[in-house]
PDBQT receptor file of N, H, CA, C and O in Angstrom, charges set to zero:
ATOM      1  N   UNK A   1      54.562  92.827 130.358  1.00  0.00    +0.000 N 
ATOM      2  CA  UNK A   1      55.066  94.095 130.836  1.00  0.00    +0.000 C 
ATOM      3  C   UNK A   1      56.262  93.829 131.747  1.00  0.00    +0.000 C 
ATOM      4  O   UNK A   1      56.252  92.990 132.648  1.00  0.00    +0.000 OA
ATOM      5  N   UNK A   2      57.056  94.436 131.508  1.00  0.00    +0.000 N 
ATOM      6  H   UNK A   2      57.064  95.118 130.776  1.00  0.00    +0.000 HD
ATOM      7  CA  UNK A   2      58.610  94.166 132.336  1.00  0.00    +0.000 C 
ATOM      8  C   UNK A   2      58.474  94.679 133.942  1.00  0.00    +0.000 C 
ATOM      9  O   UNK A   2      57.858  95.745 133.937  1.00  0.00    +0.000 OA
ATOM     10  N   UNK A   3      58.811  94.310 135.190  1.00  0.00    +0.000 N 
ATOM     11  H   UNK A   3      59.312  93.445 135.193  1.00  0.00    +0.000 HD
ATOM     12  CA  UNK A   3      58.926  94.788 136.469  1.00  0.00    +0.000 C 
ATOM     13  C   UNK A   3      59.487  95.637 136.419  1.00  0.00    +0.000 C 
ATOM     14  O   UNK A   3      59.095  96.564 137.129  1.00  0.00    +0.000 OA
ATOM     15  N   UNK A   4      60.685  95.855 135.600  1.00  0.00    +0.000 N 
ATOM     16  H   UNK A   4      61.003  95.103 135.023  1.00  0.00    +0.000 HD
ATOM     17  CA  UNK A   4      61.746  97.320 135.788  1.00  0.00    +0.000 C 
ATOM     18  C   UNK A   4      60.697  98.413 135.033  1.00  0.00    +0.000 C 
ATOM     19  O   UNK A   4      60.595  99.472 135.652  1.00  0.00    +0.000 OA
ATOM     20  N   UNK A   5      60.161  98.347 134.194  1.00  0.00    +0.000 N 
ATOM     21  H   UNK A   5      60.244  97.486 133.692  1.00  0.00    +0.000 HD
ATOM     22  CA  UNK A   5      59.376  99.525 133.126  1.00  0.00    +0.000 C 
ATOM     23  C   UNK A   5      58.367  99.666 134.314  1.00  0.00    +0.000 C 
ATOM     24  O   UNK A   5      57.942 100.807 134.496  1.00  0.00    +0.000 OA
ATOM     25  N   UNK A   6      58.004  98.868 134.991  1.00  0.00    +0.000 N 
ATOM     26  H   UNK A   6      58.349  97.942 134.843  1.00  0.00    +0.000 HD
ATOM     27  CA  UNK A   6      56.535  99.576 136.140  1.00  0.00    +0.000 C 
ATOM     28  C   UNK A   6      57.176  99.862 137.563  1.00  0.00    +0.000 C 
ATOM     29  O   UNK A   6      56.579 100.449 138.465  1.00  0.00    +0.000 OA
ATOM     30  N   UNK A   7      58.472  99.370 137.646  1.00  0.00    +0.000 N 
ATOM     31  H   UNK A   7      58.957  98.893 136.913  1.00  0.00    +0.000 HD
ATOM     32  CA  UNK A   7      58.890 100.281 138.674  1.00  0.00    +0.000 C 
ATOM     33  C   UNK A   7      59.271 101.747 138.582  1.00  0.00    +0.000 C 
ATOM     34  O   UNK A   7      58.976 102.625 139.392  1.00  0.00    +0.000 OA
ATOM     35  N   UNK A   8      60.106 101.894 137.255  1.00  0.00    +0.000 N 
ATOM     36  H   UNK A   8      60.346 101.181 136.596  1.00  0.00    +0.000 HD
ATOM     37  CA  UNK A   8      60.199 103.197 137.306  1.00  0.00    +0.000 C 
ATOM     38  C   UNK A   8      59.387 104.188 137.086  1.00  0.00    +0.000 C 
ATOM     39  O   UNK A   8      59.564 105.387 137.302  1.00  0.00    +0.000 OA
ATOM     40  N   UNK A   9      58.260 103.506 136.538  1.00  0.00    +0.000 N 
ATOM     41  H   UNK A   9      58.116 102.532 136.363  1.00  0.00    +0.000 HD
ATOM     42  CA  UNK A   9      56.908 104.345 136.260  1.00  0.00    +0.000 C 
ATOM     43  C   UNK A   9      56.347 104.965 137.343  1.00  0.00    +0.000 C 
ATOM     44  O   UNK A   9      56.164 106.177 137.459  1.00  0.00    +0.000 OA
ATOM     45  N   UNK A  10      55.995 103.856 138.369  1.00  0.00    +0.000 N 
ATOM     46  H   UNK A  10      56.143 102.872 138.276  1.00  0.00    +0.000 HD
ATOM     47  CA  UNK A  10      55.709 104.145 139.768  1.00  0.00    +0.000 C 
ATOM     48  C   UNK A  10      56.477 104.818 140.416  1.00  0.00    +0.000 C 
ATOM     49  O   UNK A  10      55.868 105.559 141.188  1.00  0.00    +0.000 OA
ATOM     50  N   UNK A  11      57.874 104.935 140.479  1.00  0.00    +0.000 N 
ATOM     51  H   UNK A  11      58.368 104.333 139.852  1.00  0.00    +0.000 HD
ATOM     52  CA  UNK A  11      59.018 105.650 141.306  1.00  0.00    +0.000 C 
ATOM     53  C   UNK A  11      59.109 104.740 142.099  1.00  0.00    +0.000 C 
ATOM     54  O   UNK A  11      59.040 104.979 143.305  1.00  0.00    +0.000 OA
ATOM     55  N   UNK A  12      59.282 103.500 141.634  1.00  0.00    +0.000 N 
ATOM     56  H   UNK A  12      59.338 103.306 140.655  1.00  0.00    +0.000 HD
ATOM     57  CA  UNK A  12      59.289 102.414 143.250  1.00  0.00    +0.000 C 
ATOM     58  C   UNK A  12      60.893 101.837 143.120  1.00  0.00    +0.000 C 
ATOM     59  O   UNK A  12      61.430 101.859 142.013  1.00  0.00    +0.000 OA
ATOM     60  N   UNK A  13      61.662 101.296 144.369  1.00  0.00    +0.000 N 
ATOM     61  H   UNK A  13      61.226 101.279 145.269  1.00  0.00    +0.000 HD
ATOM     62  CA  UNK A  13      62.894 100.672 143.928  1.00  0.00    +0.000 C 
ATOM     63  C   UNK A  13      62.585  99.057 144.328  1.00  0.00    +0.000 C 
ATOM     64  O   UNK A  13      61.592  98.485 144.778  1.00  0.00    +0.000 OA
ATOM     65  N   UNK A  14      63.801  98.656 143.973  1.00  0.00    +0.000 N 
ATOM     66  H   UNK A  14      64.608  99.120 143.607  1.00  0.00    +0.000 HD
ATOM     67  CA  UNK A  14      63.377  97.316 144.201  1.00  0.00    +0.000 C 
ATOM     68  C   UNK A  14      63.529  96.788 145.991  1.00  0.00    +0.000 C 
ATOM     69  O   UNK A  14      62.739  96.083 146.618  1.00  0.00    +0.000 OA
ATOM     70  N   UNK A  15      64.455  97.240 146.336  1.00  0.00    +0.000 N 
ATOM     71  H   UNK A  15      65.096  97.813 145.826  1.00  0.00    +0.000 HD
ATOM     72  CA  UNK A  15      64.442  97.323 147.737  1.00  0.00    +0.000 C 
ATOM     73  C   UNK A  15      63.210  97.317 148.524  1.00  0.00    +0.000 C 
ATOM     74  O   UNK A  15      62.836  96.436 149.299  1.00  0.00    +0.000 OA
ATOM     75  N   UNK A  16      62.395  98.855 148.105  1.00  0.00    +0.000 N 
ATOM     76  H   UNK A  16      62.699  99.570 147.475  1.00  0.00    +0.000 HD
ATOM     77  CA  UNK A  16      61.044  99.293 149.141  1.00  0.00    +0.000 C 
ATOM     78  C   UNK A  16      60.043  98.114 148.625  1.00  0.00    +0.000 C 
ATOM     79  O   UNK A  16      59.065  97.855 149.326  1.00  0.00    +0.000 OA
ATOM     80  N   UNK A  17      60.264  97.390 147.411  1.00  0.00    +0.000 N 
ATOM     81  H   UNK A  17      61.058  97.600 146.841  1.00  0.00    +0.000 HD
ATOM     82  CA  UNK A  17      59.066  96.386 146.684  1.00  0.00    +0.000 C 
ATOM     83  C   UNK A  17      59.759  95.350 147.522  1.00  0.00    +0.000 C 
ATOM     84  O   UNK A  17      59.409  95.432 148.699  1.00  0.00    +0.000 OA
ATOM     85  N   UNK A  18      60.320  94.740 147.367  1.00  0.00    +0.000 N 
ATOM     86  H   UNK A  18      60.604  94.674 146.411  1.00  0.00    +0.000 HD
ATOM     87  CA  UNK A  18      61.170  93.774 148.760  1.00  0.00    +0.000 C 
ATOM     88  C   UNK A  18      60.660  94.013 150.162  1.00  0.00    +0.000 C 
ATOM     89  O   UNK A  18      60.181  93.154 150.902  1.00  0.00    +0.000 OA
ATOM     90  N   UNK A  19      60.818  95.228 150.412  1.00  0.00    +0.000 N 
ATOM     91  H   UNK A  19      61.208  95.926 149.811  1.00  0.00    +0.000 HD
ATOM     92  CA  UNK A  19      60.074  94.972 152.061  1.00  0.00    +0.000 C 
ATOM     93  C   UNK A  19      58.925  95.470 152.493  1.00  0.00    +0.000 C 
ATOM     94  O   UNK A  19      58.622  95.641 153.674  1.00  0.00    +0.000 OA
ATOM     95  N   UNK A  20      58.077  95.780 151.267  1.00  0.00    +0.000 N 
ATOM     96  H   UNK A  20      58.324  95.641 150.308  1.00  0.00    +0.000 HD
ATOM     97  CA  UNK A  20      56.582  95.969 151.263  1.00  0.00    +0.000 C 
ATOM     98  C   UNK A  20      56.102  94.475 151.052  1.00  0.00    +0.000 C 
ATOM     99  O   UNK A  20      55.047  94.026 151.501  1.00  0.00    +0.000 OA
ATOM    100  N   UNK A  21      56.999  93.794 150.330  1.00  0.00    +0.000 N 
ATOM    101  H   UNK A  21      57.856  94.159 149.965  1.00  0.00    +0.000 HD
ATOM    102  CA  UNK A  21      56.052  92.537 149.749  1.00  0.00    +0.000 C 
ATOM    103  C   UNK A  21      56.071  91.099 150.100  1.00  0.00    +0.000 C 
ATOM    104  O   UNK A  21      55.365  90.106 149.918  1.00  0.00    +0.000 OA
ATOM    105  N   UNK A  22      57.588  91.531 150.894  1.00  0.00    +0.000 N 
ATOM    106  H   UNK A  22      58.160  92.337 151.041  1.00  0.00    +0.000 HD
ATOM    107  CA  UNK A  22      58.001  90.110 151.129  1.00  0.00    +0.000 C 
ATOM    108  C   UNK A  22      58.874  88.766 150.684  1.00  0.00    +0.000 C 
ATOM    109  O   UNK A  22      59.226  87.639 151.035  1.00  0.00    +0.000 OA
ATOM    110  N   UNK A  23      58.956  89.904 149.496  1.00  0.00    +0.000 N 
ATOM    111  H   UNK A  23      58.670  90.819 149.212  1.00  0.00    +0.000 HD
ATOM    112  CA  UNK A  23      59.493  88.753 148.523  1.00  0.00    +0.000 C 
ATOM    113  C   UNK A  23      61.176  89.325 148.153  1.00  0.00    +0.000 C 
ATOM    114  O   UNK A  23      61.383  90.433 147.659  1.00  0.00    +0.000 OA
ATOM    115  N   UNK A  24      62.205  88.405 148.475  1.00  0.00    +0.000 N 
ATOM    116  H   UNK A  24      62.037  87.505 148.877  1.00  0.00    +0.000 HD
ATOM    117  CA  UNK A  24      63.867  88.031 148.262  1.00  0.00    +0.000 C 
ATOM    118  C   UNK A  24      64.143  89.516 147.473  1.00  0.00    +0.000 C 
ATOM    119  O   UNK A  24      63.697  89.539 146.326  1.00  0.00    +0.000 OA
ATOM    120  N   UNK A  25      64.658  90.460 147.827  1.00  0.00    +0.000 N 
ATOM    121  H   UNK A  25      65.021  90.441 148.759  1.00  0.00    +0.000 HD
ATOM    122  CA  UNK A  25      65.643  91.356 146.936  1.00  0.00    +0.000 C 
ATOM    123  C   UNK A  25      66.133  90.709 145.739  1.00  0.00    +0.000 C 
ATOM    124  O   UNK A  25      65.880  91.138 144.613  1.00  0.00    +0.000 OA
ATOM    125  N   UNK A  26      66.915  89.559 145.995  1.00  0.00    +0.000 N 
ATOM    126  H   UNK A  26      67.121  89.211 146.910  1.00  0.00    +0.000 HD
ATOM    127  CA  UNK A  26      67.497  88.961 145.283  1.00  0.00    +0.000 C 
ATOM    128  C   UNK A  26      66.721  88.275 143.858  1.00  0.00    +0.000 C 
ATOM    129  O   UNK A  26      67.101  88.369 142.691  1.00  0.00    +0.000 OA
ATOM    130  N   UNK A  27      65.730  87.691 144.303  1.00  0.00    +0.000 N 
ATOM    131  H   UNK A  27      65.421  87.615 145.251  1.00  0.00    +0.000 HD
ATOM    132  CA  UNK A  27      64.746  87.526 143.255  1.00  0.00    +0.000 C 
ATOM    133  C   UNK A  27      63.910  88.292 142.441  1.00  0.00    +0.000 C 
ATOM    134  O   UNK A  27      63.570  88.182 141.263  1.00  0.00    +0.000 OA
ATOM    135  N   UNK A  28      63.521  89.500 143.778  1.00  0.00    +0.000 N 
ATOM    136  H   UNK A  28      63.797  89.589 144.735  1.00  0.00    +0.000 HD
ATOM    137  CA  UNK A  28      63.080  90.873 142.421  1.00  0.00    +0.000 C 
ATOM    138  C   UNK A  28      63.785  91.484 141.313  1.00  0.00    +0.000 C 
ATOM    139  O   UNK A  28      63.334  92.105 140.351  1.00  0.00    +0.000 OA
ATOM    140  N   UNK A  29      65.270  91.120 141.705  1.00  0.00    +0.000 N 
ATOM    141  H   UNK A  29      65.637  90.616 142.487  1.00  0.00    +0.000 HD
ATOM    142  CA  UNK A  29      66.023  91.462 140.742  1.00  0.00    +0.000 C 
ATOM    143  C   UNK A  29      66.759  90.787 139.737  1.00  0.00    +0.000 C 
ATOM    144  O   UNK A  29      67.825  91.165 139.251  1.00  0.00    +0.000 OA
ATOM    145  N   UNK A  30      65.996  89.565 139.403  1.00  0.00    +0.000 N 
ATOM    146  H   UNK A  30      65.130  89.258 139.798  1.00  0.00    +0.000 HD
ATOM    147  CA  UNK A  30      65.884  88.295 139.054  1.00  0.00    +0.000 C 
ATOM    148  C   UNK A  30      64.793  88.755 138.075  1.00  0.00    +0.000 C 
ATOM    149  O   UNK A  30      65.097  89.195 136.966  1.00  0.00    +0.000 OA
ATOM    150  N   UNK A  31      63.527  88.652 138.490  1.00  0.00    +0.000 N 
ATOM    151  H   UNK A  31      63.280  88.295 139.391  1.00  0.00    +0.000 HD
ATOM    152  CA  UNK A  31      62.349  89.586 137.646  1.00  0.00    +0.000 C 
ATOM    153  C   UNK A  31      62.558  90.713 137.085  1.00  0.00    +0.000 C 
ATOM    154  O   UNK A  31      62.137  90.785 135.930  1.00  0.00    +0.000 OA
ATOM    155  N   UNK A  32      63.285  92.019 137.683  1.00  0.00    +0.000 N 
ATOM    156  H   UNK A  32      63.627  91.960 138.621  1.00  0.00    +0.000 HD
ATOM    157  CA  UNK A  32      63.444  92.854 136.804  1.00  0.00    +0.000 C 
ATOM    158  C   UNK A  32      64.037  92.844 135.212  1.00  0.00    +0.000 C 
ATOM    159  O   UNK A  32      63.671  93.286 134.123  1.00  0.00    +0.000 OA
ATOM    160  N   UNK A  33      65.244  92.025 135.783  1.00  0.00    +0.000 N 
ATOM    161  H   UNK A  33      65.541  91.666 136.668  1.00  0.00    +0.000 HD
ATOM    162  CA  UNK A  33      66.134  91.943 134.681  1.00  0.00    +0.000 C 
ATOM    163  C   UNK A  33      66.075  90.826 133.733  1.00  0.00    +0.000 C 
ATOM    164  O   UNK A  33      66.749  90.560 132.738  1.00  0.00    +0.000 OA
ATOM    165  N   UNK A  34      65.027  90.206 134.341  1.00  0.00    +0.000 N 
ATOM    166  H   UNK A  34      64.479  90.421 135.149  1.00  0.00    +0.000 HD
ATOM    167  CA  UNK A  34      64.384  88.919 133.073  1.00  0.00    +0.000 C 
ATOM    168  C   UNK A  34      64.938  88.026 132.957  1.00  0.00    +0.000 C 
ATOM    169  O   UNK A  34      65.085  87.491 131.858  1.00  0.00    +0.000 OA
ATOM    170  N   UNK A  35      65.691  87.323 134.637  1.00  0.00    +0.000 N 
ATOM    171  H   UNK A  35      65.571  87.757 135.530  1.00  0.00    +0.000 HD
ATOM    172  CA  UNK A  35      66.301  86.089 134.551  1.00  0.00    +0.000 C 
ATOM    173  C   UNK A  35      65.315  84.763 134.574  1.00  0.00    +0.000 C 
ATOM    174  O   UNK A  35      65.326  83.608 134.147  1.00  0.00    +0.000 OA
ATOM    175  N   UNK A  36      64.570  85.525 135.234  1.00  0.00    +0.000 N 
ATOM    176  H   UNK A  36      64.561  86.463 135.581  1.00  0.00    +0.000 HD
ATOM    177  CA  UNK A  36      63.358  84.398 136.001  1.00  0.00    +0.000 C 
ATOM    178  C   UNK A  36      61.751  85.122 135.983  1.00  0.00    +0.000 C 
ATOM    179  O   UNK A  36      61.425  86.289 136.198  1.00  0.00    +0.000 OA
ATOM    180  N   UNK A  37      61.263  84.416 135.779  1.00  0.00    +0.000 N 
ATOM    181  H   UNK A  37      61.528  83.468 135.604  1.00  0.00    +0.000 HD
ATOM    182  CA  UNK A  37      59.732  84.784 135.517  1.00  0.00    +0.000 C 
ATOM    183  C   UNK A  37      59.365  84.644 136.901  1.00  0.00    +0.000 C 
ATOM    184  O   UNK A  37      60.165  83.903 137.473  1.00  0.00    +0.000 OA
ATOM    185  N   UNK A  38      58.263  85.168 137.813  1.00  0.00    +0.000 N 
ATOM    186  H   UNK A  38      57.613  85.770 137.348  1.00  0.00    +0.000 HD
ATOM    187  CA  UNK A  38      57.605  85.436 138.915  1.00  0.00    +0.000 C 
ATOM    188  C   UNK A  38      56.716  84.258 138.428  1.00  0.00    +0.000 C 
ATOM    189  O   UNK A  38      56.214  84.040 137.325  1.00  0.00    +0.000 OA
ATOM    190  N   UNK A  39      56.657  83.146 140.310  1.00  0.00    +0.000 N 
ATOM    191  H   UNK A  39      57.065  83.323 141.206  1.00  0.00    +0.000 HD
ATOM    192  CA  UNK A  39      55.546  82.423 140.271  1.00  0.00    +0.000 C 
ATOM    193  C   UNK A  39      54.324  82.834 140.323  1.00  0.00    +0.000 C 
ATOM    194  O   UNK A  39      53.926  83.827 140.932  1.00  0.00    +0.000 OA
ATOM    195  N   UNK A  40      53.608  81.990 139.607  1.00  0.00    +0.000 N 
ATOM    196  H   UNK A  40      53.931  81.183 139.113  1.00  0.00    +0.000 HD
ATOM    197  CA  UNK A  40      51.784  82.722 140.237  1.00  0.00    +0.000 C 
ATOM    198  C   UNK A  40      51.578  83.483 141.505  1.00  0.00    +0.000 C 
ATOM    199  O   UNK A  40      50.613  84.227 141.681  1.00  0.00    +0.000 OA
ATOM    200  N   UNK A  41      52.340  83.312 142.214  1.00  0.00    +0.000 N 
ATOM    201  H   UNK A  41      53.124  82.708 142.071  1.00  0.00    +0.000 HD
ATOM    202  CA  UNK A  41      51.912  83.734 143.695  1.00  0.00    +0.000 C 
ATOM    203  C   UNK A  41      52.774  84.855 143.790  1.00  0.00    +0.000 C 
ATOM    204  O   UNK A  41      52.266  85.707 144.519  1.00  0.00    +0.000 OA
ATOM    205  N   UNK A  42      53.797  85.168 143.373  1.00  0.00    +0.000 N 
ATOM    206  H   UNK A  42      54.211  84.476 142.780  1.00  0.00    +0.000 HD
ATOM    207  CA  UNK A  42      54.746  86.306 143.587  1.00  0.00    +0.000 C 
ATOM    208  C   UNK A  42      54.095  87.090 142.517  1.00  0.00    +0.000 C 
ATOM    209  O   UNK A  42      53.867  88.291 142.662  1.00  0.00    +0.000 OA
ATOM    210  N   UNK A  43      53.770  86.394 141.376  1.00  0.00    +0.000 N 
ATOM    211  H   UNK A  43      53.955  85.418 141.259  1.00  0.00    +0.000 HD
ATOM    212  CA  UNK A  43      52.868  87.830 140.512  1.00  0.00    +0.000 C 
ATOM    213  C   UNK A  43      51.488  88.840 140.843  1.00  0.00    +0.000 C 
ATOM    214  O   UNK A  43      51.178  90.007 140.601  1.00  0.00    +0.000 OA
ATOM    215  N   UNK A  44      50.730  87.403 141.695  1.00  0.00    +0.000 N 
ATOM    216  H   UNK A  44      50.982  86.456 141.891  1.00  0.00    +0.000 HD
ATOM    217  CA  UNK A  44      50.007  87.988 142.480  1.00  0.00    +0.000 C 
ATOM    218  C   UNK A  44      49.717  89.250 143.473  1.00  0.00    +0.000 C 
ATOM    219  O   UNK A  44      48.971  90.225 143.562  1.00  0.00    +0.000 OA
ATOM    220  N   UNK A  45      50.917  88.527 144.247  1.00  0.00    +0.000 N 
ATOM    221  H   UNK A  45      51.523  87.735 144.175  1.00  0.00    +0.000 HD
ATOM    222  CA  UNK A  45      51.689  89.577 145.169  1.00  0.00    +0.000 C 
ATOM    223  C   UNK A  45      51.848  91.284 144.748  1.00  0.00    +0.000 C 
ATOM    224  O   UNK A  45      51.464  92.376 145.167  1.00  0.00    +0.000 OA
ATOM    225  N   UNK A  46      52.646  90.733 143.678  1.00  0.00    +0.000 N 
ATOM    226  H   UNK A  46      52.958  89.846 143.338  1.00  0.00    +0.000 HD
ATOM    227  CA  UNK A  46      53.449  92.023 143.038  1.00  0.00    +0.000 C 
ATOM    228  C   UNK A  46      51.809  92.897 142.668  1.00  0.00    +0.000 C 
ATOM    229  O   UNK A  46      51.355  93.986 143.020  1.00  0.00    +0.000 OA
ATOM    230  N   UNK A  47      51.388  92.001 141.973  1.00  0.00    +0.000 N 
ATOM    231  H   UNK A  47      51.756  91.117 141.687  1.00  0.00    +0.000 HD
ATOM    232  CA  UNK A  47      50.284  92.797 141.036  1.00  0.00    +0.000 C 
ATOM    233  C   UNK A  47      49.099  93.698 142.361  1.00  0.00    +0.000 C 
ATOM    234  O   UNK A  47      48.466  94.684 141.982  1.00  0.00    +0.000 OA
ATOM    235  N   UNK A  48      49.005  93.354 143.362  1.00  0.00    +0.000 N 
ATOM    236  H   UNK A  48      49.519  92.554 143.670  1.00  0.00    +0.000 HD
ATOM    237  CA  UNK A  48      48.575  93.528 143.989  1.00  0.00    +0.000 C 
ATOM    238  C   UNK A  48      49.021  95.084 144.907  1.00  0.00    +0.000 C 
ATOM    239  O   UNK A  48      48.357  96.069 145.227  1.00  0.00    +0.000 OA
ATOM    240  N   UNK A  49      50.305  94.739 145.084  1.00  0.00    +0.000 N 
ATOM    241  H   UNK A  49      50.845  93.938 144.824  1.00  0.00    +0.000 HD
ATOM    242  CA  UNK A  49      51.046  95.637 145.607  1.00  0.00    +0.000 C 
ATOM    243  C   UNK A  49      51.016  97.211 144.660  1.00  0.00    +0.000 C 
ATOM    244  O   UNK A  49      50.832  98.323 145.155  1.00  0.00    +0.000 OA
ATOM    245  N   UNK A  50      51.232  96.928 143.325  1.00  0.00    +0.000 N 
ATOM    246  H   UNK A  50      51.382  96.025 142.922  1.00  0.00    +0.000 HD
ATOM    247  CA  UNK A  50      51.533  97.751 142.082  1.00  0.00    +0.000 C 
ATOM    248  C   UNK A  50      50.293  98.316 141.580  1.00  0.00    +0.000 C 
ATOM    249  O   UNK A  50      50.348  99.285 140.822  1.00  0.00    +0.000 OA
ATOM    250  N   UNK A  51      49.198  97.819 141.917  1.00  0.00    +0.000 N 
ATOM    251  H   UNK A  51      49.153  97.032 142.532  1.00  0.00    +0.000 HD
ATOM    252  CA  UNK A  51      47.557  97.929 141.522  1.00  0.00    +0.000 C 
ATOM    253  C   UNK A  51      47.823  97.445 139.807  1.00  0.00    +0.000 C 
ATOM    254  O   UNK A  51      47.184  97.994 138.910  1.00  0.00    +0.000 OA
ATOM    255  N   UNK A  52      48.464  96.763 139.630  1.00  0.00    +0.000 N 
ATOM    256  H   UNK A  52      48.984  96.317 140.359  1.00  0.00    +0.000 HD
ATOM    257  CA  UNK A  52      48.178  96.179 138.289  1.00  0.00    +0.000 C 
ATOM    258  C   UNK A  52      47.547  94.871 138.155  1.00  0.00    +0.000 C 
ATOM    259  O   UNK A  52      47.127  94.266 139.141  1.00  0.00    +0.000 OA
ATOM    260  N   UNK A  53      47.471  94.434 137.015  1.00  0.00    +0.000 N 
ATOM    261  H   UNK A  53      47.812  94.926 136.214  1.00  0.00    +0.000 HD
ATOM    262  CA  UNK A  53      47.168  93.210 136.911  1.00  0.00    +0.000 C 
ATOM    263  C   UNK A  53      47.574  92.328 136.644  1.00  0.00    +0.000 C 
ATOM    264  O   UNK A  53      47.811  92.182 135.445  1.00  0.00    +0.000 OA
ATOM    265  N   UNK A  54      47.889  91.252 137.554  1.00  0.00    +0.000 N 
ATOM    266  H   UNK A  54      47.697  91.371 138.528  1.00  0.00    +0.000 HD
ATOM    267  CA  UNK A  54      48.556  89.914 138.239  1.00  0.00    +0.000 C 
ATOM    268  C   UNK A  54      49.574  89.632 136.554  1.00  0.00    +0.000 C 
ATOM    269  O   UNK A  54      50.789  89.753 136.399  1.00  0.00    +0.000 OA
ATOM    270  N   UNK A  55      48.646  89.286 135.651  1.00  0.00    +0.000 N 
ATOM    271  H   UNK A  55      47.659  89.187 135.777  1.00  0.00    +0.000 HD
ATOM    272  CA  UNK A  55      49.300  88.412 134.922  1.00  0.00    +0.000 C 
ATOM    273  C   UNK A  55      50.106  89.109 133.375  1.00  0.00    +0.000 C 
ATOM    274  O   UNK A  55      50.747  88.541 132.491  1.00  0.00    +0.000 OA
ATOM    275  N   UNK A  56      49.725  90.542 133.562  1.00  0.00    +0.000 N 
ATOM    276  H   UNK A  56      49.204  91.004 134.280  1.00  0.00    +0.000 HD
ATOM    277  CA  UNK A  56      50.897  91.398 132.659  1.00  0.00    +0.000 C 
ATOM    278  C   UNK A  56      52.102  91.141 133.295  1.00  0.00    +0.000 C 
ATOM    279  O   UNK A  56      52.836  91.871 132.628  1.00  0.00    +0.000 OA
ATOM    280  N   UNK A  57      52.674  90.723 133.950  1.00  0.00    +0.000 N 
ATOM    281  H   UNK A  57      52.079  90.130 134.492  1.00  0.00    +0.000 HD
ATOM    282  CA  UNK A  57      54.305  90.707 134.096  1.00  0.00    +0.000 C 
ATOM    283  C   UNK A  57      54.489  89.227 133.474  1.00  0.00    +0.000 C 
ATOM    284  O   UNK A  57      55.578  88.654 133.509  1.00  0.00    +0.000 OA
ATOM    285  N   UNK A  58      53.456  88.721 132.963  1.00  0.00    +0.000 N 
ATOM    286  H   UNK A  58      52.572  89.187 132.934  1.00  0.00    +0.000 HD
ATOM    287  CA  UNK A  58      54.338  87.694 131.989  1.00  0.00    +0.000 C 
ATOM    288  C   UNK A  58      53.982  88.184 130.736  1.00  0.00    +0.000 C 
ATOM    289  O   UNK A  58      54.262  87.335 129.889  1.00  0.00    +0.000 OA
ATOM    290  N   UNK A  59      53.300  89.561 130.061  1.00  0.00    +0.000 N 
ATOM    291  H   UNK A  59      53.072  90.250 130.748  1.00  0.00    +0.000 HD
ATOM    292  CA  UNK A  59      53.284  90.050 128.955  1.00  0.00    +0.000 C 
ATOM    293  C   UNK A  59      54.958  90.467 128.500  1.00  0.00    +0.000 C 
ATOM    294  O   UNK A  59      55.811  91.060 129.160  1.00  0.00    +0.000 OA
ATOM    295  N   UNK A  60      55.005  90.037 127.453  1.00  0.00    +0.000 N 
ATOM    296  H   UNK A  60      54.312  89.555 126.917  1.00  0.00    +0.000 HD
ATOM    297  CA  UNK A  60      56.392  91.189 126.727  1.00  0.00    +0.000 C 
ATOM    298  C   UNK A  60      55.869  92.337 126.535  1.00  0.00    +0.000 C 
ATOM    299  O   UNK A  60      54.656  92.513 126.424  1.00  0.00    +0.000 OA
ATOM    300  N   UNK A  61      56.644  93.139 126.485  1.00  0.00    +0.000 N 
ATOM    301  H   UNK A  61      57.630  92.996 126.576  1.00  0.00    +0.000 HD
ATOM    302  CA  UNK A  61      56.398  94.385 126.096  1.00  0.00    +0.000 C 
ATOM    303  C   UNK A  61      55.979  94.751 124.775  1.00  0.00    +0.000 C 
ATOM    304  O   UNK A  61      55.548  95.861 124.465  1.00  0.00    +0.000 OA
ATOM    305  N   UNK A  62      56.211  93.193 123.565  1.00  0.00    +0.000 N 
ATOM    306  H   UNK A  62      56.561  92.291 123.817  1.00  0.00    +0.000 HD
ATOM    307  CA  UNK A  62      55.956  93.579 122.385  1.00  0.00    +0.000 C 
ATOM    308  C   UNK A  62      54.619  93.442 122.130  1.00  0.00    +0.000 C 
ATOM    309  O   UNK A  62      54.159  93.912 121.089  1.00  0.00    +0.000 OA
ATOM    310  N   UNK A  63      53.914  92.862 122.929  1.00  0.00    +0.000 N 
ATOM    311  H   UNK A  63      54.287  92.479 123.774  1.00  0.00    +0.000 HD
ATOM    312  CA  UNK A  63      52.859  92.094 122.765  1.00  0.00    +0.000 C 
ATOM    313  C   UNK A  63      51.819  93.456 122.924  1.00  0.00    +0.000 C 
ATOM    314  O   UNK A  63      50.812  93.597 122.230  1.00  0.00    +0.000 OA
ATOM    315  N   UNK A  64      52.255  94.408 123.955  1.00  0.00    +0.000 N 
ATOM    316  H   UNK A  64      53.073  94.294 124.519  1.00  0.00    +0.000 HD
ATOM    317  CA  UNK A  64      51.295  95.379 124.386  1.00  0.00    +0.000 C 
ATOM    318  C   UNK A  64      50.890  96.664 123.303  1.00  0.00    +0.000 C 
ATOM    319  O   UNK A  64      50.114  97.583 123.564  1.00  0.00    +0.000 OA
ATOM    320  N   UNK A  65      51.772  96.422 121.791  1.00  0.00    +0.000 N 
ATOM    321  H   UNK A  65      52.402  95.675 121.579  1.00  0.00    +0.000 HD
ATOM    322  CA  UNK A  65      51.889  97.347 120.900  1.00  0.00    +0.000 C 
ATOM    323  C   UNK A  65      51.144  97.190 119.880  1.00  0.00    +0.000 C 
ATOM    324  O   UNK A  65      51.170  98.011 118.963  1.00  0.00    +0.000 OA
TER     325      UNK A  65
């Protein structure tokens, strides 16, 4: 599942996910845009934050169809 498709779902930006979570602006937007995959621990994070689950942000989106 992509970070950008569950942010906008949520209405979240990447900014407020940055300083809710802790984790680099710069790198969330790294994840959104699918430069860089989130370590275990930042997926964690995220998944946590998002009430999802940890390890769909390394799902593709094709996979979920």
């Amino acid at each position: 599942m992509k970070l950008n498709n569950i942010l906008k779902t949520k209405g979240i930006t990447i900014q407020k996910l940055s300083e809710q979570t802790g984790i680099n602006y710069h790198t969330l937007q790294k994840y959104s845009c699918e430069v860089r995959e989130p370590s275990v621990k930042n997926a964690k994070i995220l998944g946590k934050f998002l009430k999802i689950d940890w390890w769909l942000l390394f799902e593709n989106d094709d996979e979920n169809k």
